[in-house]
C-alpha positions in Angstrom: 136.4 61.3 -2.6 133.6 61.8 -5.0 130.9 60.2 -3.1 131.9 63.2 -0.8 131.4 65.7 -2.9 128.0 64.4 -4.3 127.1 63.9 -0.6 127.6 67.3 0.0 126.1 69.1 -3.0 123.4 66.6 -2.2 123.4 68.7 1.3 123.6 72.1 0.3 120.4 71.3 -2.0 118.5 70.2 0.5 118.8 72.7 2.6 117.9 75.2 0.0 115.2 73.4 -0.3 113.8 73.9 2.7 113.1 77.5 1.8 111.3 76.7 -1.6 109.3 74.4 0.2 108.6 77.7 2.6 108.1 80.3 -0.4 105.6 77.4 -2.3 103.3 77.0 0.9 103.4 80.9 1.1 102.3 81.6 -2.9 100.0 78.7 -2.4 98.1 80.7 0.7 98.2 83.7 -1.6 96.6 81.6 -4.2 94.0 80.1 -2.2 93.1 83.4 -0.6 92.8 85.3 -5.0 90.3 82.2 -5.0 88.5 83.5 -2.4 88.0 86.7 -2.6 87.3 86.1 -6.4 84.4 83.8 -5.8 86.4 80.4 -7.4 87.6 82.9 -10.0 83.9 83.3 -11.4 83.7 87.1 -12.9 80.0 88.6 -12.3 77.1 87.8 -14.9 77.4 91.5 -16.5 81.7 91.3 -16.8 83.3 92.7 -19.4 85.4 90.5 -21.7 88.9 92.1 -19.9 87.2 91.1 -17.0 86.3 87.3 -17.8 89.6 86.9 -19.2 91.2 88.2 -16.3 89.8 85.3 -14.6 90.5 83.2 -16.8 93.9 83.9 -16.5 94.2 84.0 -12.7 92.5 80.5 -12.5 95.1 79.1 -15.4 97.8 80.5 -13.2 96.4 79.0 -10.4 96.4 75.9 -11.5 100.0 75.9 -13.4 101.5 77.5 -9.9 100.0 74.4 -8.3 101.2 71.4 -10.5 104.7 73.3 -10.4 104.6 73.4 -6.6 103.4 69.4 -7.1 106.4 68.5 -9.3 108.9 70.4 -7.3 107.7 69.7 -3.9 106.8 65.6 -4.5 108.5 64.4 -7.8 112.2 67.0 -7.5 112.6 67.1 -4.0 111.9 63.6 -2.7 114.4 62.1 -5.9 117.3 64.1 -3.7 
């Protein structure tokens, strides 16, 4: 009887699942295209320190967006 019940939270956490796994490739397009369009986060020569920081900032949450994604996506998902 309990195998059955683990077996079907098991379930119901896949399959919401499958939407995070939608919503990361989603923010991780988003990400890719802030890279983009801010030259590999590199603020112009003459920036202002808001500005450098700024980038600074998007490239840390960049990177800290991706390595959650990682963990969720191959270390939390693939353990279910």
């Amino acid at each position: 009887m309990r195998s059955i019940r683990v077996q079907e939270l098991l379930e119901k956490i896949r399959v919401a699942n499958g939407g995070l796994e939608d919503e990361h490739n989603a923010v991780g397009n988003l990400l890719k295209e802030m890279r983009t369009i801010t030259g590999d986060f590199l603020p112009p020569a003459d920036a202002c320190g808001s500005y450098q920081i700024t980038y600074a900032r998007l490239a840390e949450l960049e990177e800290d967006t991706f390595q959650h994604i990682h963990l969720e996506n191959n270390i939390l998902f693939s353990r279910l």
